[in-house]
C-alpha positions as CSV (number, residue, x, y, z in Angstrom):
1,X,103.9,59.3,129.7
2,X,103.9,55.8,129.1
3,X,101.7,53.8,127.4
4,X,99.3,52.3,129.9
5,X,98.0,49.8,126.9
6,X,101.1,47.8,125.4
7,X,100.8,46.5,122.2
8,X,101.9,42.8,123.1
9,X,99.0,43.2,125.8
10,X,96.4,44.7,123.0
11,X,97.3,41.6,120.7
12,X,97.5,38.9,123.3
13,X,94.0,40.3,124.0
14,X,92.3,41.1,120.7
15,X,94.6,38.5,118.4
16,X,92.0,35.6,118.9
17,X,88.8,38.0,118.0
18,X,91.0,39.2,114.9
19,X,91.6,35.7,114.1
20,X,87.7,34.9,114.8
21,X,87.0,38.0,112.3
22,X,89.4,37.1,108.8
23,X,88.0,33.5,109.4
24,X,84.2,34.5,109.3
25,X,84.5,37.1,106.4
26,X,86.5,34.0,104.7
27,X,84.0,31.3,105.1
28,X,80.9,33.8,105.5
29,X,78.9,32.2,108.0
30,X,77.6,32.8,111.2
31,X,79.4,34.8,114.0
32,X,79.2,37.3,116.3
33,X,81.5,38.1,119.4
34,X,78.9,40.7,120.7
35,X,75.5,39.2,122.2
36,X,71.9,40.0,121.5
37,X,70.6,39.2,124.5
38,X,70.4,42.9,126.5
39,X,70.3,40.2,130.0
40,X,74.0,39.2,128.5
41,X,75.0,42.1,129.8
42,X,76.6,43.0,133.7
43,X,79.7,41.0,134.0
44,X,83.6,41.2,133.2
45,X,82.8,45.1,133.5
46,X,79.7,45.2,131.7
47,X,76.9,47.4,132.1
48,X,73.6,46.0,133.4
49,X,70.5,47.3,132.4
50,X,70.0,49.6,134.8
51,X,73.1,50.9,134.7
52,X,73.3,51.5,131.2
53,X,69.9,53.5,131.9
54,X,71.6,55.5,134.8
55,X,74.4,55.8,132.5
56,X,72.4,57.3,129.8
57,X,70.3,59.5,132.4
58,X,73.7,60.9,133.9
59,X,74.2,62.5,130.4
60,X,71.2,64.6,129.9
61,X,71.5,68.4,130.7
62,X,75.7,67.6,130.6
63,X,78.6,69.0,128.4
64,X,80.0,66.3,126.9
65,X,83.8,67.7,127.1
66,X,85.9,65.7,125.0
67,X,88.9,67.6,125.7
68,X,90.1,68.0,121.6
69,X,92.1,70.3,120.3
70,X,90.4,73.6,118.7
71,X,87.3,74.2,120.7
72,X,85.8,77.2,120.8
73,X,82.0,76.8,121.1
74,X,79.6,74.5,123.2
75,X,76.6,73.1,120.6
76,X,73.5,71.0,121.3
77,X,69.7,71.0,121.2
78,X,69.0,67.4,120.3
79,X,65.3,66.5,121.2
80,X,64.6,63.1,121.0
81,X,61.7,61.6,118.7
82,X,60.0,60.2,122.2
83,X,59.9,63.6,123.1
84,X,62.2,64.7,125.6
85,X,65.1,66.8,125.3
86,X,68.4,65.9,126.1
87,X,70.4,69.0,126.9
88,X,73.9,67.6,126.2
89,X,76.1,70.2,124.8
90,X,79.0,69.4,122.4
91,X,82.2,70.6,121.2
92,X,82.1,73.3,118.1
93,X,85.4,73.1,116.7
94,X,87.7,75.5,115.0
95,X,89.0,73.3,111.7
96,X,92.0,75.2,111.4
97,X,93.7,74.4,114.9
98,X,91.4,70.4,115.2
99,X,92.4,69.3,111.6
100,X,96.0,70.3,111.9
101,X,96.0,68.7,115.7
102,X,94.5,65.2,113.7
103,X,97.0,65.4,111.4
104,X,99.9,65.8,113.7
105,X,99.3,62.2,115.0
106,X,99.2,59.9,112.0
107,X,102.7,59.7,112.1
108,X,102.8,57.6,114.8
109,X,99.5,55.8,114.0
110,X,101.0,55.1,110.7
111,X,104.2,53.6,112.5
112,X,102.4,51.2,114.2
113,X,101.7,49.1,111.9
114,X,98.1,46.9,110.5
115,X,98.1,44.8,113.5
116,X,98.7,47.3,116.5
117,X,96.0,49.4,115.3
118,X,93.6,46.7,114.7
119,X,93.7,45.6,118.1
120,X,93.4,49.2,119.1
121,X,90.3,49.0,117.3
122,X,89.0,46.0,118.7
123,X,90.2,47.5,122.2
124,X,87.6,50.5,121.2
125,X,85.0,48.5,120.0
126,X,85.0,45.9,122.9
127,X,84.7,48.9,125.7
128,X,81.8,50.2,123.5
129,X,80.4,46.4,123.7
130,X,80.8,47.0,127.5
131,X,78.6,49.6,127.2
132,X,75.9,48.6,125.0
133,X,72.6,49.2,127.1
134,X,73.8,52.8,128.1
135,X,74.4,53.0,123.8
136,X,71.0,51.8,123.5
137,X,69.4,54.5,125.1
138,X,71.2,57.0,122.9
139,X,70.2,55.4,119.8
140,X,66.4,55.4,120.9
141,X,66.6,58.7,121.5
142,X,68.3,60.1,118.4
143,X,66.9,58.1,116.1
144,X,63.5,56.6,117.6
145,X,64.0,53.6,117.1
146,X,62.1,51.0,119.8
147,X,64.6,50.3,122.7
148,X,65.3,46.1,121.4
149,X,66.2,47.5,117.8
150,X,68.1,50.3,119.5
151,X,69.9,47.7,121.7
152,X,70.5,45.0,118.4
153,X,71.0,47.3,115.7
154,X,72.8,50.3,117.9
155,X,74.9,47.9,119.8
156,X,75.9,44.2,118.8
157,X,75.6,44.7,115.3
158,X,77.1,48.2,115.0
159,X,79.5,47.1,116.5
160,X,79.8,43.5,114.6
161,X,79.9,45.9,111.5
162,X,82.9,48.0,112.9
163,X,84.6,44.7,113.3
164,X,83.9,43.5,110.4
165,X,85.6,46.6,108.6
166,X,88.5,46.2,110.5
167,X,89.0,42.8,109.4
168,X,88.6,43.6,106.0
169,X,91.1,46.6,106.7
170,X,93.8,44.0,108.5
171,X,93.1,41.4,105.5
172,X,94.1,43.9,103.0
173,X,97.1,46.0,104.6
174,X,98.9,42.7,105.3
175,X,98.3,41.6,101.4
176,X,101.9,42.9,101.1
177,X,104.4,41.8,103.0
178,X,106.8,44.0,105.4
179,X,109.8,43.5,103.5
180,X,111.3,41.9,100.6
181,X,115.2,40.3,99.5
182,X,114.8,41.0,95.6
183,X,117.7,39.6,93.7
184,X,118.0,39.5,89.8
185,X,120.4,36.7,88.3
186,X,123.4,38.8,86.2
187,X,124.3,35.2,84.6
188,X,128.5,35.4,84.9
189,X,128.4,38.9,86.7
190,X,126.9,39.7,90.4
191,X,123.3,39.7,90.7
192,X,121.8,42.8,91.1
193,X,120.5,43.2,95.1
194,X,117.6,44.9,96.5
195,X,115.8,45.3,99.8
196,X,112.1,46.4,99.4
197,X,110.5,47.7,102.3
198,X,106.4,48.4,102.1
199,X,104.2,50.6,104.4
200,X,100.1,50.8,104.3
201,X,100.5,54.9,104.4
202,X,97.0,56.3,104.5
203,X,95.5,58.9,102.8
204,X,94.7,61.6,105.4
205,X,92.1,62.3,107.6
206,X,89.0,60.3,107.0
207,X,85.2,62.3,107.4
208,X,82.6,60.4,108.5
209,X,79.1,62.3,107.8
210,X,76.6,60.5,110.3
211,X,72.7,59.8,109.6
212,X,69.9,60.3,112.2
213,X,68.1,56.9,111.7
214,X,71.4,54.3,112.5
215,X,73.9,56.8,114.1
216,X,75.8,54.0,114.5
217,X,75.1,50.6,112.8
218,X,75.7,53.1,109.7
219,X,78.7,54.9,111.1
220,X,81.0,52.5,112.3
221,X,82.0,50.7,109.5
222,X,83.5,53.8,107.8
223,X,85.0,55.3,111.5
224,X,87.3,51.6,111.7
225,X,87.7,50.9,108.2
226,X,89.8,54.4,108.2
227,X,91.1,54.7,111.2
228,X,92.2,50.7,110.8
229,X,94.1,51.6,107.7
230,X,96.2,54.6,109.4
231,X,94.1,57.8,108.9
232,X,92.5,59.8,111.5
233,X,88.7,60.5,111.4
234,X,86.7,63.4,111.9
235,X,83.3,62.4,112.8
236,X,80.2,64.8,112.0
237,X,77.1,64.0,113.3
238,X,73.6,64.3,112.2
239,X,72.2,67.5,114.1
240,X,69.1,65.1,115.4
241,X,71.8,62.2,116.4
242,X,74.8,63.3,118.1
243,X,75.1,61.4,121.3
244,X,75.9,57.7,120.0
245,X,78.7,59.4,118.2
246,X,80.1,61.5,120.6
247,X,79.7,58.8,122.8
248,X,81.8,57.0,120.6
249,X,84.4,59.4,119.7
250,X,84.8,59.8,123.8
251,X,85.8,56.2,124.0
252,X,87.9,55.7,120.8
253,X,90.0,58.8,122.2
254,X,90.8,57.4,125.9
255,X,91.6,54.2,124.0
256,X,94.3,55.7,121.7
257,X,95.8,58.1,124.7
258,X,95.8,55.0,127.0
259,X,97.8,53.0,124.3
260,X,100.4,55.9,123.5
261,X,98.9,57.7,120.6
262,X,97.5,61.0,120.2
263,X,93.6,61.4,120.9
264,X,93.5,64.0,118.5
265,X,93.2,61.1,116.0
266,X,89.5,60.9,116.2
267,X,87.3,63.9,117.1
268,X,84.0,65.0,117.2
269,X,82.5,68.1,114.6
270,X,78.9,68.9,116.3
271,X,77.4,72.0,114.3
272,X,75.2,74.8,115.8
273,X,71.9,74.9,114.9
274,X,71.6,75.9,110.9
275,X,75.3,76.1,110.7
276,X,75.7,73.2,107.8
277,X,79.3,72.5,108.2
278,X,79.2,69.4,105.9
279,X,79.9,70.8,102.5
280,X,83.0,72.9,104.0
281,X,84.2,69.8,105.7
282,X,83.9,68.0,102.6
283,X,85.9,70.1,100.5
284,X,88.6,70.9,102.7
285,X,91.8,69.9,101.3
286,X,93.2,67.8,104.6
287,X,89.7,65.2,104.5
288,X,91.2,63.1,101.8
289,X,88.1,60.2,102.8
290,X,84.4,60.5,103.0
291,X,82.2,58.0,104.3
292,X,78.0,59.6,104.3
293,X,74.6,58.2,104.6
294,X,72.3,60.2,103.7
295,X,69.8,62.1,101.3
296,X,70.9,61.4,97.0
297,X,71.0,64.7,96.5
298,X,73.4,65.3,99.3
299,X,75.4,62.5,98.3
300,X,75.4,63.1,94.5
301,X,77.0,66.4,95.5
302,X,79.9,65.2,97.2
303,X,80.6,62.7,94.5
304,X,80.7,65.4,92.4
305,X,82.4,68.1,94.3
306,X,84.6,66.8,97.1
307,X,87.1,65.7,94.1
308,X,90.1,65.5,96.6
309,X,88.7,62.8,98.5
310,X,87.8,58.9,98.5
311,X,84.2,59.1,98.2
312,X,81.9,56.3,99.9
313,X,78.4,57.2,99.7
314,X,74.8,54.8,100.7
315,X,72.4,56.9,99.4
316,X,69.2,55.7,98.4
317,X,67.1,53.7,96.2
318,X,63.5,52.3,95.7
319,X,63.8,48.8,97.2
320,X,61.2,46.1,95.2
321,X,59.8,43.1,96.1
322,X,58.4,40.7,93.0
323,X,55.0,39.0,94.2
324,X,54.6,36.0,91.6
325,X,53.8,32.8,93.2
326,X,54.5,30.8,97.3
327,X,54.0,27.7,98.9
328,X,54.0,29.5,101.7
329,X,50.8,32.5,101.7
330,X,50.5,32.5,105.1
331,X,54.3,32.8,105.8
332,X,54.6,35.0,102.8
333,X,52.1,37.6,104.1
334,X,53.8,37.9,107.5
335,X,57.3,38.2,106.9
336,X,56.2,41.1,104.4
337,X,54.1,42.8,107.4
338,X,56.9,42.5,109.8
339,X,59.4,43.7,106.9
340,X,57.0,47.1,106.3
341,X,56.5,47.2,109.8
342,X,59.9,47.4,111.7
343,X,61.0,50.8,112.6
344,X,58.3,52.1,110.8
345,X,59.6,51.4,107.6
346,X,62.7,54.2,108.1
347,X,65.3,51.5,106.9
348,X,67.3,51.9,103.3
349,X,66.2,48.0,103.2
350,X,63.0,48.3,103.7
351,X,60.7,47.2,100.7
352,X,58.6,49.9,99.1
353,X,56.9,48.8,95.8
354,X,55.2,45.3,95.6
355,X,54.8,44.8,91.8
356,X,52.3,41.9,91.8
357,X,50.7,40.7,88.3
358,X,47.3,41.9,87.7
359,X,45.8,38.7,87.6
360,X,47.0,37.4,90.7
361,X,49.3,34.6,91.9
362,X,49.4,30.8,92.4
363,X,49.6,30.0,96.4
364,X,49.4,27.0,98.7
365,X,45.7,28.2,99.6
366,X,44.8,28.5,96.0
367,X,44.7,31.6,93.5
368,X,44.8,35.1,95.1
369,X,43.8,38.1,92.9
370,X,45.6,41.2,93.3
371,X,42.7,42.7,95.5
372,X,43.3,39.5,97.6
373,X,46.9,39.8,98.0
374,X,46.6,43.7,99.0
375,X,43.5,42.7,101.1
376,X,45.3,40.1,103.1
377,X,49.0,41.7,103.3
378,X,46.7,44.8,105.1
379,X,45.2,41.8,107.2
380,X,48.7,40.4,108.3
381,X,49.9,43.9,109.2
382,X,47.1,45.1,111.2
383,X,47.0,41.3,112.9
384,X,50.9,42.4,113.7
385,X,50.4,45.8,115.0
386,X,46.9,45.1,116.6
387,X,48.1,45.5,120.3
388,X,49.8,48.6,121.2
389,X,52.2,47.5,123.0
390,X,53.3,45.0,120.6
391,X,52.9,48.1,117.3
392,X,55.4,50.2,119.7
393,X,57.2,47.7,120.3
394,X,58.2,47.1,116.4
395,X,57.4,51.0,115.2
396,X,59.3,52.9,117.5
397,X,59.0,56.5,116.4
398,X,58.7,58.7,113.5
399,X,62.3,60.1,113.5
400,X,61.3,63.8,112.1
401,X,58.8,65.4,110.4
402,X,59.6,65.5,106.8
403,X,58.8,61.3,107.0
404,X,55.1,62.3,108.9
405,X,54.5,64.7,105.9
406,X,55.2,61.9,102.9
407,X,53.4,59.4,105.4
408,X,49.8,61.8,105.3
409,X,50.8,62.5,101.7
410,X,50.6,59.3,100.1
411,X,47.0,58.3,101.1
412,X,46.2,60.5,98.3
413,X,48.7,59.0,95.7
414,X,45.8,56.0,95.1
415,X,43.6,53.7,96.5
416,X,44.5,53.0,99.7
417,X,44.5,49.1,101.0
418,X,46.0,49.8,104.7
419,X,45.3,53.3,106.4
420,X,48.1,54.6,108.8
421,X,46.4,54.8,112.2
422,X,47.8,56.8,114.9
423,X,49.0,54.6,118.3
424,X,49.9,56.4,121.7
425,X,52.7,55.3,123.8
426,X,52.3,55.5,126.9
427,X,55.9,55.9,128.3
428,X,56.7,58.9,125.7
429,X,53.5,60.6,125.3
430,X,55.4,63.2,122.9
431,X,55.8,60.1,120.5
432,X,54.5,60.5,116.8
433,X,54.0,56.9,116.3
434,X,52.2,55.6,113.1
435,X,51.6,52.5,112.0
436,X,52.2,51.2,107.5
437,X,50.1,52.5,104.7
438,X,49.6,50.7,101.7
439,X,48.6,52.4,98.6
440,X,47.2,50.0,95.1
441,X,48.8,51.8,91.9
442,X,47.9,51.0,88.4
443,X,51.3,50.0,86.8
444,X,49.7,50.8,83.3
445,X,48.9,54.3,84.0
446,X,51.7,57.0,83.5
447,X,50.2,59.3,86.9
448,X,51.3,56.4,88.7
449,X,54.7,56.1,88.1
450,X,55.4,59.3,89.7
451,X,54.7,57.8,93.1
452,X,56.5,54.1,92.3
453,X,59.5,55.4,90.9
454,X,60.4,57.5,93.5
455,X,61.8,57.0,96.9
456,X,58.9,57.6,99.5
457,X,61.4,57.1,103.0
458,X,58.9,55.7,105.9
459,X,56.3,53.6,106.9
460,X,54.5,53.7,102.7
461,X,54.5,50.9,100.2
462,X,52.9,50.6,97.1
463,X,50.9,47.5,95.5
464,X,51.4,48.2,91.6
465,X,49.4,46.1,89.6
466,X,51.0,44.8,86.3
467,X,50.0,43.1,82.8
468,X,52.5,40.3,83.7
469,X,55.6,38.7,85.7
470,X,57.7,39.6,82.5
471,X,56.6,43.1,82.9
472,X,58.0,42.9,86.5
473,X,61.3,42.0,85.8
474,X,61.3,44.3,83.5
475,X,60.0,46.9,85.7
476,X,62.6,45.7,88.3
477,X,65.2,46.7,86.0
478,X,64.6,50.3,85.3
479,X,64.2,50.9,88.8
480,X,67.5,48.9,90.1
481,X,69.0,50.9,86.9
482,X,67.6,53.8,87.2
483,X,66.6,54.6,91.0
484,X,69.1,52.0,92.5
485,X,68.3,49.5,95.6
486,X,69.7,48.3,98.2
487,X,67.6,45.3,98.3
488,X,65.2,43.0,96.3
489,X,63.1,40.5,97.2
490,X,61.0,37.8,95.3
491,X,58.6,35.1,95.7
492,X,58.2,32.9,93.2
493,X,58.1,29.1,92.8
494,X,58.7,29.0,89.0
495,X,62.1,28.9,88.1
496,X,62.5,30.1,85.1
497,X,61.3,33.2,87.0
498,X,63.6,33.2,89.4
499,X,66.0,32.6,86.8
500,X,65.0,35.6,84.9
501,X,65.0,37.8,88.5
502,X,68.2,36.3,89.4
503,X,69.6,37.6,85.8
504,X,68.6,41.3,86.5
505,X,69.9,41.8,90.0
506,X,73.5,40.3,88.8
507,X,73.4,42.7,85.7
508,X,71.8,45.8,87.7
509,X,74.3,44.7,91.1
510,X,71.4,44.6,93.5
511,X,71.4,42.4,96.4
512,X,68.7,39.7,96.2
513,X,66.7,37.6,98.8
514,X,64.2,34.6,97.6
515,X,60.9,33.3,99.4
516,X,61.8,34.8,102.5
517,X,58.8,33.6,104.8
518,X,60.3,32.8,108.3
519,X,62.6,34.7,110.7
520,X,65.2,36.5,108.2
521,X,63.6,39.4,106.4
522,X,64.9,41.1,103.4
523,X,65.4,44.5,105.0
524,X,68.1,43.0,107.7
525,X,71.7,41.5,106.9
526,X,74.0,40.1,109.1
527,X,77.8,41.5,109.3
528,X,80.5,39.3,108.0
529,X,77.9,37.2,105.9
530,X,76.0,39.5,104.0
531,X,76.5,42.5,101.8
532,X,75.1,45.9,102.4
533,X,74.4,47.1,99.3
534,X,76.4,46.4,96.3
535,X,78.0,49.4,95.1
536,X,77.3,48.8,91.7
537,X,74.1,50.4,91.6
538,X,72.5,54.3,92.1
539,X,72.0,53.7,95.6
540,X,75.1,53.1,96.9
541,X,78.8,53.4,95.2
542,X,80.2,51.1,98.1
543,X,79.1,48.1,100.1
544,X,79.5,47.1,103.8
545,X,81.4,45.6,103.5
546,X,84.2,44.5,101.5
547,X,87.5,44.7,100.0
548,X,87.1,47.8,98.3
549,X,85.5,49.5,100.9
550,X,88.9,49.4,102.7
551,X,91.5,49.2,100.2
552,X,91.3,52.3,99.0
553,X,91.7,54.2,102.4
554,X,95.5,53.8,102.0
555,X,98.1,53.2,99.8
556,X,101.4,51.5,100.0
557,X,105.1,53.0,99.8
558,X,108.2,51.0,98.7
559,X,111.5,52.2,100.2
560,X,114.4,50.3,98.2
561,X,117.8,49.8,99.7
562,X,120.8,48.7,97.4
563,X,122.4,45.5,98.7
């Protein structure tokens, strides 16, 4: 059957967005081809919002049947942190007839060359875009975030993320030219004549290992970055957050059969309930690339034992945020309440231990003690969260239980400044939404460190008290070092102190954001500007997203012709 997607029409389509895309992650500023705005939404084939919602509502109690090779079971059972179920059934696979199906089309992938399959993947990515508020939906209820973040972080910048990868995958395949006329002067004799050709070849079949909190925004950047660089991809859900996924996979494959090439280039692994099929995936000798967010412990294993793969792992890390001085107080307290506050603190950004000296800052309103600081930070997020509607709004959900549990744990880890309260929704009664706690720790005394130096995933900070700024820093350090982060924020307006932070997250590789007190907060970065992580500390070996987040996903091959 004949392509029903050319490749001149794919490029005279996509080119300009390419274009648009190496330019941005040149200059690193601002850009975005995929809007914010959920009412931008319902032309040029578009989905409105209520027809993402009907979309999404068609889907529940459905079998999702994505017609790929090896299926032998129909999986499911996702309830959604509102409280609904959603009754879509899934795919089970059997690997050895899918992987060997995947494999069988790379061939022709590979063929294709850097440019036809990165406006393949733009093709994918803009009839996801198209689909955004339907997406939306399936985000909320996998992952629980509140419908806007759902919408922003499950739609444009997922999706800005994907793009961004595939950039960065074009950039680098196209380092190398196609071909090459090599000849070697043989002073008085001939020269010696060679033709060099070079092909991107990848490595094999990429695994993506999805999380439940950003199915997506997490997701997509390793799904494109492979499948950009010639490798098919195997995608393999959280149990809690399959939808967005499958969703996803559905799309990529009607894309690649409409263009010509084989849809068994990007399937879908869903799991039956307790079956773990991770750590066989990750081992099997055809997934030659792993991309997983996740748990440390998870990740530290397949660092360690999927030895015949590429490993990209985020993992995770105890994010700090210096409290030394502000000419801001006022701004200061509220971009750290909204910061605490979104999603319910279930972000690998989100800050968790304010290390404030013991005596207290220097602020516009005067000196604050420590008790003041903790006092009025509790203030700021109670002031945010005050109105139901608004808390909702900015909570969403708990996403399971296990982040309840540490939630109701760590009132008793020290004094606490902010209790968690309990807020209903009133749309999703069967919502377990709960609102920061703040906890004051004594830096000084060894019980405490237990709690700080740990990674406590939710809605729970910690206010440690310490002798000194120099004993922050210092504190900073060991955690970036030892713990990892995959952010760090500071206020300070001395600057030989923000020298001396600056210092530490350039030798520890952590990414660092300075007297944030207005609409950008340190747990949010913006594709094709900012880093994700660094990859040179504990919590992540990779960052999203750059060079060598792609580069390694293929290699290239030099056939040489004489004369």
């Amino acid at each position: 059957m004949a392509a029903e997607l050319t490749a001149p029409e794919l490029i005279a389509k996509h080119r300009p967005t390419l274009d648009q895309a190496l330019e941005a992650i040149r200059t690193r500023a601002y850009w975005s081809p995929h809007p914010e705005h959920p009412k931008a939404y319902g032309e040029h084939g578009s989905l409105d919002a209520a027809a993402g919602k009907a979309a999404f509502d068609a889907l529940l109690g459905t079998r999702l049947d994505l017609g790929q090779a090896g299926t032998d079971d129909w999986v499911g059972g996702e309830i959604s942190p509102y409280g609904i179920e959603l009754g879509v059934s899934y795919p089970h696979a059997d690997l050895d007839v899918l992987l060997p199906a995947m494999k069988a089309g790379q061939p022709a992938w590979r063929d294709a060359g850097a440019e036809v399959r990165a406006v393949v993947c733009l093709e994918i990515l803009k009839r996801i875009s198209d689909r955004t508020h339907e997406f939306a939906h399936a985000v909320m209820h996998t992952s629980g975030q509140a419908f806007l973040m759902a919408f922003q972080a499950g739609g444009p910048h997922a999706q800005d993320r994907g793009l961004e990868a595939v950039a960065y995958a074009y950039a680098e395949q196209v380092r190398t030219p196609e071909s090459a006329e090599w000849s070697k002067p043989q002073g008085k004799r001939d020269p010696l004549v060679l033709t060099k050709n070079f092909t991107p070849v990848p490595r094999g079949i990429g695994l993506v290992i999805g999380c439940n909190t950003f199915p997506t925004w997490n997701g997509y950047p390793g799904l494109f970055a492979s499948l950009a660089t010639g490798n098919a991809v195997l995608v393999k859900p959280h149990p809690r957050a399959v939808l967005p996924l499958a969703l996803t996979v559905r799309i990529a494959r009607e894309v690649l059969t409409e263009a010509g090439f084989a849809a068994d280039l990007v399937a879908l692994a869903a799991e039956r309930p307790g079956e773990g099929i991770a750590k066989t995936l990750a081992t099997r000798p055809e997934i030659r690339i792993i991309d997983y967010t996740g748990s440390t412990s998870f990740g530290d294993w397949l660092e360690a034992n999927a030895r015949q793969a590429q490993v990209y792992t985020e993992k995770a890390g105890v994010n700090t945020v210096i409290v030394h001085s502000t000419d801001d107080y006022k701004g200061m307290l509220s971009n750290l309440a909204f910061s605490l506050s979104l999603y319910s603190g279930q972000m690998c950004t989100t800050p968790q231990n304010l290390l404030i000296p013991r005596e207290g800052i220097l602020t516009d309103q005067g000196p604050k003690t420590f008790d003041e600081v903790t006092a009025d930070l509790a203030r700021a997020v109670d002031g945010l969260l005050g109105d139901d509607a608004r808390a909702n709004a900015l909570l969403g959900a708990i996403v399971n239980p296990d982040v309840k549990a540490r939630l109701e744990a760590a009132a008793g880890l020290g004094e606490v400044a902010l209790a968690s309260r309990e807020i209903g929704n009133p749309e999703f009664p069967g919502a377990v939404v709960r609102t920061p706690v703040i906890v004051k720790l004594d830096g000084a005394k060894p019980d405490a460190e237990a709690a700080y130096m740990s990674e406590c995933f939710g809605p729970v900070s910690f206010a440690v008290a310490l002798d000194s700024v120099t004993d922050a820093v210092e504190l900073l350090r060991r955690t970036v070092r030892e713990k990892g982060a995959m952010t760090v924020g500071a206020y300070t307006t001395d600057s030989e102190v923000e020298r001396a932070i600056e210092e530490v997250c350039l030798e520890e590789a952590a990414q660092l954001s300075f007297n944030l007190t207005g609409g950008v907060f340190v747990n949010q970065t913006a594709a094709f500007s900012d880093f994700h992580g660094s990859g040179g500390n504990p919590a992540a070996n990779a960052a999203l997203c750059d060079g060598a987040f792609v580069a390694n996903r293929f290699r290239v091959v030099e056939v040489r012709h004489q004369g």
